[in-house]
N, C-alpha and C positions, 0 to 999 in steps of 0.2 A: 497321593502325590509325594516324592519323595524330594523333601528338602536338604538331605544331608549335605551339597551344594553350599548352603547357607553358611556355613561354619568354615569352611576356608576361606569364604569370602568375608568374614567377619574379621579373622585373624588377621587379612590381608591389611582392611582397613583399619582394625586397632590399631598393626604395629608399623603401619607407615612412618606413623606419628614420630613414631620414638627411631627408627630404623634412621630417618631424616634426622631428629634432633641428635642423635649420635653422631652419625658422621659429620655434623654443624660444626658440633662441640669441639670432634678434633679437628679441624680446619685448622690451619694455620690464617690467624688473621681472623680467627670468629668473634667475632665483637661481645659473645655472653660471658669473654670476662671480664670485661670492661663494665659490663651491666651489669655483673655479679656483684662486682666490687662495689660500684653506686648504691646496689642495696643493701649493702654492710656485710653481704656474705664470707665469711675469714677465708684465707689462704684460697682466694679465688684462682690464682692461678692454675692451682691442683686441681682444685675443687671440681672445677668444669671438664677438664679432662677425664676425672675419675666420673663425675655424673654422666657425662658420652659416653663412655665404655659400657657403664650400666644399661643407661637406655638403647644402645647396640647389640648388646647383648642377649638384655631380655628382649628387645623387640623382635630379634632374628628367630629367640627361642619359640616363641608363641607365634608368630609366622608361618613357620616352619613344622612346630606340634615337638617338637624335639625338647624334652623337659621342659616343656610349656607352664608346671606349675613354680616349676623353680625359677621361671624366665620373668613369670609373670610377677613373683617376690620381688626380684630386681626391679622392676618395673616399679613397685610399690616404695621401692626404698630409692628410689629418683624422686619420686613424683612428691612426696611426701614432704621434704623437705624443700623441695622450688616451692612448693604452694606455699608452706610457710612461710619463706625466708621473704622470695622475691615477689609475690603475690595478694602482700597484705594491706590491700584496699583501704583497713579500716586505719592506717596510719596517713593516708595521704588527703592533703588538706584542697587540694585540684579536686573540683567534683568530676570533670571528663578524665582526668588520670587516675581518679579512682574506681569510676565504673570500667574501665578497663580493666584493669588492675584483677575488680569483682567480678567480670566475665572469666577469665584465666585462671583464678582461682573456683569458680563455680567447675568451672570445662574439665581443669585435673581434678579436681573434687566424683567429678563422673566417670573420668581415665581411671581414678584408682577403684573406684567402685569395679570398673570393669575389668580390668586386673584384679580383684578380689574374688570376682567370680569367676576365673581363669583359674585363680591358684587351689579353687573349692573343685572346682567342676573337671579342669583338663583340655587338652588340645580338642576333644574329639574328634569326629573321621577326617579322614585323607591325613594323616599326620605324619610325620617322622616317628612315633611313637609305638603307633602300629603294626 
C-alpha cells in the first residue's frame, strides 16, 4: 500500500495553521495587536506584522515542499516566542484563563515539535523540491 499521499496531506494540514495566522496578522484591523500588547509583548505593532510574514511564509514553504526546512525554522522562530510571551499559563491567577492559556501553549509546544521534524526530515514527496 503505497502511502506517499500522506505527506502532502500532512503538510497541508500543518501549514493551514500558520498560512491562516499569517494573513490574520496582516489584516488590517487584526486585533493580535491589541492582544500582543495586553500580554506585555514590546513593539507590538511590529512585532505582529513581522510574526505574520514569518508564519506566511514558512507555512507556504512546507505546504508547498519548496525549502520546506528552511520554512519550517521560520515556523519555529514564530512559534517560539508566542508560546512564551503570550501563552504563559503559569502567570495567570483565572483558573479557566489559564487552562486555556495551557492548552495553546501545549498545542504550539506540538506545532514546533512538528516543525522540528520538518526541518530534520524535509518536505518529502509531491514537493516543490523535487
Amino acid at each position: 500500500m503505497d502511502l506517499s499521499l500522506v505527506v502532502p496531506l500532512g503538510r497541508l494540514l500543518f501549514a493551514f495553521v500558520f498560512v491562516r495566522a499569517g494573513i490574520d496578522h496582516l489584516s488590517p484591523g487584526d486585533p493580535g495587536v491589541a492582544y500582543a500588547k495586553a500580554s506585555g509583548v514590546p513593539f507590538a505593532p511590529v512585532a505582529v506584522p513581522v510574526a505574520g510574514l514569518a508564519a506566511l511564509a514558512g507555512g507556504l514553504s512546507v505546504l508547498l515542499g519548496f525549502h520546506a526546512r528552511l520554512g519550517a525554522w521560520l515556523l519555529v522562530l514564530f512559534l517560539a516566542p508566542v508560546t512564551l510571551t503570550i501563552h504563559r499559563f503559569w502567570g495567570i491567577p483565572d483558573r479557566g484563563a489559564a487552562a486555556m492559556q495551557r492548552i495553546q501553549f501545549i498545542k504550539n509546544s506540538a506545532l514546533i515539535g512538528a516543525a522540528l521534524l520538518i526541518a530534520y526530515l524535509g518536505s518529502g514527496p509531491y514537493s516543490l523540491a523535487q
